[in-house]
C-alpha positions as CSV (number, residue, x, y, z in Angstrom):
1,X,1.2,-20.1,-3.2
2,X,-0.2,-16.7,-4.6
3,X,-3.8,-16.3,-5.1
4,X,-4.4,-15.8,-8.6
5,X,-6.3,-13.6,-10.4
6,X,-10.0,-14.9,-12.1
7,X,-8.9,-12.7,-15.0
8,X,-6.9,-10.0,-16.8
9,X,-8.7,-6.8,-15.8
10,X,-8.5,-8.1,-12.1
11,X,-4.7,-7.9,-12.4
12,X,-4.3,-4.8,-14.1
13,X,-6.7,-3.4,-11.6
14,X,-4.2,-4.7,-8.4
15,X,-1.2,-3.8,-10.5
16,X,-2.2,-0.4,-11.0
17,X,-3.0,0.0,-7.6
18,X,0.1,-1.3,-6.4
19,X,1.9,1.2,-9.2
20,X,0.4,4.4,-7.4
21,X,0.8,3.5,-3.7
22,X,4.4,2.4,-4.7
23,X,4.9,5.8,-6.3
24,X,3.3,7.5,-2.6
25,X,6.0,5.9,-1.1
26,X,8.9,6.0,-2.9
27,X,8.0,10.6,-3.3
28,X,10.7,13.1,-2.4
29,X,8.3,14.2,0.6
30,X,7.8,10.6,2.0
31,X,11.2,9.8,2.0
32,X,12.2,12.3,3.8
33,X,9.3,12.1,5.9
34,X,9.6,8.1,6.7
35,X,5.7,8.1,6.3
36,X,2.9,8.2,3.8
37,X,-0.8,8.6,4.2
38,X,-2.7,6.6,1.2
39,X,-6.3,7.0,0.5
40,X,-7.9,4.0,-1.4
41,X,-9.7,5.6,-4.2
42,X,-13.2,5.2,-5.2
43,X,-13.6,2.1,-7.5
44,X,-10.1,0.4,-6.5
45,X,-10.9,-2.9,-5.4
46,X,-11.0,-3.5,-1.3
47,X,-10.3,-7.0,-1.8
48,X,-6.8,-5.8,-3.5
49,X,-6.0,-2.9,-0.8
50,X,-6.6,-5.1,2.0
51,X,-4.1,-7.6,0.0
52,X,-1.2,-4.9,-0.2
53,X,-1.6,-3.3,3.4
54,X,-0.9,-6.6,4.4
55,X,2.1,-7.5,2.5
56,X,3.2,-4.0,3.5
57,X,2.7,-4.5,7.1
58,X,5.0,-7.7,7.0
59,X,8.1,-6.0,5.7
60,X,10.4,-5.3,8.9
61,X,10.5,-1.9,10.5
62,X,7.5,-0.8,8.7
63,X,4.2,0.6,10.5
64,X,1.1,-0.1,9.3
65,X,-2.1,1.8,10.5
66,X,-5.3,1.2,8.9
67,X,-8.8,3.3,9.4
68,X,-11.0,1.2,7.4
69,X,-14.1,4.0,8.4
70,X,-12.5,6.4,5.8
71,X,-10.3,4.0,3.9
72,X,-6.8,5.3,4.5
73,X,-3.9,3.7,6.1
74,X,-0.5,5.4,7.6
75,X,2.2,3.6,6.2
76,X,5.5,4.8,8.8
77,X,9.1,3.3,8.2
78,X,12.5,3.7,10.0
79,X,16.0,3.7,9.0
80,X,18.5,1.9,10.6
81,X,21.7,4.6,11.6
82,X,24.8,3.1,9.7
């Protein structure tokens, strides 16, 4: 079961965040790059970045590195040749 948010703001706060790293990876340079560097911004909510790098990390063929000194994380992904 999901953990659910004590209250609106707390949502909107881990939605938006979701919103802009989704838009990181989903950018023309990304994509053709097969990575991303994100940089948690001042004020977004650890709890909630931790949350996502972890249900990023699960997806298959999808790298993961974290540096938690400086608060980025290297998200890397491969395609699969048809």
């Amino acid at each position: 079961m999901l953990k659910q948010f004590p209250d609106t703001s707390q949502h909107d706060a881990y939605l938006a965040l979701a919103q802009r790293i989704q838009d990181a990876i989903t950018s023309d340079k990304a994509q053709i790059e097969h990575q991303v560097l994100l940089i948690r911004e001042p004020g977004e909510s650890v709890a909630h970045w931790e949350r996502i790098m972890d249900q990023i990390s699960e997806a298959e063929g999808i790298s993961v590195t974290r540096n938690p000194e400086n608060g980025t994380a290297r998200v890397s992904w491969y395609i699969d040749s048809l």
